[in-house]
N, C-alpha and C positions, 0 to 999 in steps of 0.2 A: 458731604462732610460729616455725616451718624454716623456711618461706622469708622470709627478715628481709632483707634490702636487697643490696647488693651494690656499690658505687663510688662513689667521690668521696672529693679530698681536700686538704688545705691545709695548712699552721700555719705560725707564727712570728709575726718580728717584723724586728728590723734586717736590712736587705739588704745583709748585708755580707758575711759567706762565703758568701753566696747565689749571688752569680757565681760561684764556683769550682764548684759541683755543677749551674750550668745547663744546661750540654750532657747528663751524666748523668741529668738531670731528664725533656730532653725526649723524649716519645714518635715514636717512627720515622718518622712522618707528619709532625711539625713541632707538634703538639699543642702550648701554645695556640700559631697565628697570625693572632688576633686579641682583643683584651680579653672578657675572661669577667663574667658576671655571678654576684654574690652575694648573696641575696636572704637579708633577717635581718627577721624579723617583729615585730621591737618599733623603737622610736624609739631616735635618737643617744642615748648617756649610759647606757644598762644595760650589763650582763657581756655579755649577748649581741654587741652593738655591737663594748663595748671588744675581747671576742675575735676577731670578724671583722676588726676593723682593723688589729690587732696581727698577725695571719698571715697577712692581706690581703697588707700589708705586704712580708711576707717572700715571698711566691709571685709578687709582682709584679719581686721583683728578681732572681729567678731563674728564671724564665720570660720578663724583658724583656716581657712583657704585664698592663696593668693589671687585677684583681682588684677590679670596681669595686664599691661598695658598695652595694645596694640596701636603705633602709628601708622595708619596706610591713607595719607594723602595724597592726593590728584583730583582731577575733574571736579575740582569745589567741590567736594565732599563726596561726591556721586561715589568714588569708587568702592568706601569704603560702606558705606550707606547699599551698595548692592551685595556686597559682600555680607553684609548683615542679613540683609531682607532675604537670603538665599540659604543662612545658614540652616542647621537641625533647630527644631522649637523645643530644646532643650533644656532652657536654662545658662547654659554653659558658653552663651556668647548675649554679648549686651553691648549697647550700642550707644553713645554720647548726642545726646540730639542738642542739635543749633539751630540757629535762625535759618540755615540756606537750606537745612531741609522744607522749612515751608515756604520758602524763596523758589528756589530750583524746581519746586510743582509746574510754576508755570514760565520762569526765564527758560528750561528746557524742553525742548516740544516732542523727544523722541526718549524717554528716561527707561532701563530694563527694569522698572520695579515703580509700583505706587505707595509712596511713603504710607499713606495714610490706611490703605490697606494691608499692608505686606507687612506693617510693622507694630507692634500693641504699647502702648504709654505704659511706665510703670509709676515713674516720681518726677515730678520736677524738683531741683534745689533750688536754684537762684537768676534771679534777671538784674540784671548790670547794664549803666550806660555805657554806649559808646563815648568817646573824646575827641572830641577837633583838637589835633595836635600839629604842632609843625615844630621842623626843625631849627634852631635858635638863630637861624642865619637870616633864614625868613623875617623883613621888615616888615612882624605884625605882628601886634599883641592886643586884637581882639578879633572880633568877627567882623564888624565894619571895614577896619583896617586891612583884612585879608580880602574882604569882596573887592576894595578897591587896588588892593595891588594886583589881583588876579584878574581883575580887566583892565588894568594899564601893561600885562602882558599876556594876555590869549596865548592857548595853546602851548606855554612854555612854562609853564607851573604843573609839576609830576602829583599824581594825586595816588599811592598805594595802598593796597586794598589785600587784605591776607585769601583774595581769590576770589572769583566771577560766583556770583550768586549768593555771597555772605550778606552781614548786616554792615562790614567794613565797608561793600562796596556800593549796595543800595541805600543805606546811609551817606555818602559820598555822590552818587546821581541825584536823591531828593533833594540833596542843596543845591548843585550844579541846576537842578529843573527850576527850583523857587528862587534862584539868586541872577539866574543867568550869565554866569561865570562861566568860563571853557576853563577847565583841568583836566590831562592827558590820565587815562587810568593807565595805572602800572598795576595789573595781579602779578599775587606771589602765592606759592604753593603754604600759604597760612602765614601767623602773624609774626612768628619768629623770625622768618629771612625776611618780611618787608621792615620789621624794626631795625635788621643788620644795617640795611638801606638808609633807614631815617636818620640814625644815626650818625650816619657816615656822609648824607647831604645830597646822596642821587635822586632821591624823593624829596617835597618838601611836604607834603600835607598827608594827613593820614587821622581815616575815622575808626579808632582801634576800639574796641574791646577794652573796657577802662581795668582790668586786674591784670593783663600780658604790659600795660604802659605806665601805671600808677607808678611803678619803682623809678622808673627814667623821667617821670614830672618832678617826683619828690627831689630829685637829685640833682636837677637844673637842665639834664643831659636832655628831655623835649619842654615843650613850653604848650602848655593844655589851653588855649582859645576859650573853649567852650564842650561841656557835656549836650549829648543829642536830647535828654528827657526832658517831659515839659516839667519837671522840677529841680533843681540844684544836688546836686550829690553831696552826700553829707561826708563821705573820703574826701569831696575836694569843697569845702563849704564856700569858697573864693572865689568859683571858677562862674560863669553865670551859663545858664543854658544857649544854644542857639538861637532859641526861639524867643528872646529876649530881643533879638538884635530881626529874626527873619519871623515873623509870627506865623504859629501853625507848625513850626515844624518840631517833628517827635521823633523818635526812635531809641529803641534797645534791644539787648541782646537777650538770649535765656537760655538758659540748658536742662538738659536734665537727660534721663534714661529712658530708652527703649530696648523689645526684646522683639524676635521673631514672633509674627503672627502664629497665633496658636500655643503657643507656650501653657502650659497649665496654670490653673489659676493659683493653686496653691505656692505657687512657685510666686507669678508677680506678684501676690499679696506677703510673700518671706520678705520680699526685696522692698517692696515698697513701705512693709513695718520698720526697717532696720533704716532706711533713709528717712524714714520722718523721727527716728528715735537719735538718727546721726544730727538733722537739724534744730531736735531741740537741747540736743548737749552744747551748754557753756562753751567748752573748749572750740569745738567742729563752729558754733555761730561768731566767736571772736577772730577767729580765721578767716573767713570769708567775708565779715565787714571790712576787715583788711583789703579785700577787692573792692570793697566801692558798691558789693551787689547787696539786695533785698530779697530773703526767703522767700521760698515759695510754697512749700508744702504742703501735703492735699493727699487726694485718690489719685489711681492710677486716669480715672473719668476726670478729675479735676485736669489733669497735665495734658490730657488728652483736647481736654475743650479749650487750652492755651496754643496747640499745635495747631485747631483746625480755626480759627479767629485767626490767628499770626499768619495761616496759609489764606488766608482771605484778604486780610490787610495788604501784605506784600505781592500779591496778585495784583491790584489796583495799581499802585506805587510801578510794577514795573509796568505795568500797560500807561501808565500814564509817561513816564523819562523814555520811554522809549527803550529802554537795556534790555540787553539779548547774551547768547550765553559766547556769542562769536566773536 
């Protein structure tokens, strides 16, 4: 787990003090001059997404080069996460890292690419809880409540997960392991078609990513249980943790950026000034406490020693529930 990654980096949101630090921003080369690709392995509509676009955003207007979006979800993130790992170490392709990248180390036994080599940390922005949420139909309005309707029916309570190896879904086994409750996993190809679902009552339970669900708690449309952190989130100050009700239990999500191994330095140090200059602008930090999340900010070695801890912890976690990627 030492040689953990090494470049890439982004954040924000409004492009509004963004011209003031673009010439500061740019690398001595002219670094970008021409539109960069962002490659985020789940579909429009989850935390992944929204974070990408939200610092997309802000890199685009201080760099004057678009920051374009790429979706290519499948294989819990694999596909898109190989697709990266394999591009030129250019620059010009950057990569959204999540939890199932340190997840998927080891729920996969045969992966075409090693995260932790093949890919270099630039920045992290933000770690966010998950949400125990169900749908309002669901006769349960806490955690206790739900441990017991869920073993007054085994097996027939749908538990959705925006896909095999996220923190949606290994968040959702650690309970299932410390509660002893049977809930049928439903993956979906990311967070936006399992919300279609929750919505609509084919799913009832779901450990989401709290900034893709925050707007459907506030709205009455799901009903938040409990957040996964061992502390209260300050988005929902009402909601109480899991671990209030099941002691011991944690979890959350984080993201941030990665670039192809080998990338030059000058390059993830561009990217990584311009994400720690997007998280301490006003505007870019009031937007994303709107998610519910906690900055993160650092070196590219900081977000690096966050990827290879989270690829430790969720090794355990899946050796212990038993979850596989089948």
């Amino acid at each position: 787990m030492q040689r953990i990654i090494q470049r890439l980096a982004a954040i924000a949101f409004v492009a509004v003090a963004a011209t003031a630090v673009a010439g500061a921003a740019r690398a001595e080369d002219g670094y970008p001059n021409h539109p960069v690709r962002w490659l985020v392995g789940y579909p429009p509509g989850g935390s992944t997404d929204i974070c990408a676009r939200l610092i997309g955003s802000y890199l685009s207007g201080i760099f004057h080069q678009q920051f374009l979006i790429e979706n290519r979800p499948g294989a819990g993130n694999n596909l898109a996460t190989e697709i990266a790992a394999h591009s030129p170490p250019d620059g010009y392709t950057v990569f959204l890292v999540n939890p199932a990248n340190a997840i998927n180390a080891t729920l996969y036994k045969n992966l075409p690419f090693d995260f932790i080599h093949d890919m270099a940390p630039v920045a992290g922005f933000i770690r966010v809880p998950n949400v125990m949420e169900v749908n309002p139909n669901v006769p349960a309005h806490s955690v206790k409540e739900f441990i017991d309707y869920a073993k007054a029916n085994p097996g027939k309570v749908n538990m959705a997960s925006a896909g095999i190896g996220t923190s949606t879904h290994l968040s959702g086994a650690l309970f299932m392991q410390m509660t002893g409750v049977n809930l049928v996993h439903v993956p979906y190809r990311g967070a936006g078609p399992a919300l279609v679902d929750m919505l609509g009552g084919q799913v009832q339970v779901f450990f989401d990513n709290l900034p893709s669900s925050i707007g459907y708690i506030h709205a009455g449309k799901l009903r938040a249980l409990a957040v996964t952190t061992a502390e209260r989130s300050k988005a929902l100050p009402d909601v109480p943790t899991v671990a209030e009700t099941v002691p011991g239990y944690e979890a959350s999500a984080w993201f941030g950026m990665a670039v192809p191994a080998g990338t030059p330095r000058d390059i993830v140090e561009t990217l990584n000034r311009a994400v720690n200059d997007a998280l301490a602008d006003p505007g870019v930090q009031a937007k994303l406490a709107e998610l519910g999340g906690t900055l993160i900010p650092g070196t590219p070695e900081d977000f690096g020693k966050l990827v290879a801890d989270e690829t430790d912890k969720w090794a355990k976690v899946v050796k212990a529930t038993g979850a596989t990627a089948e």
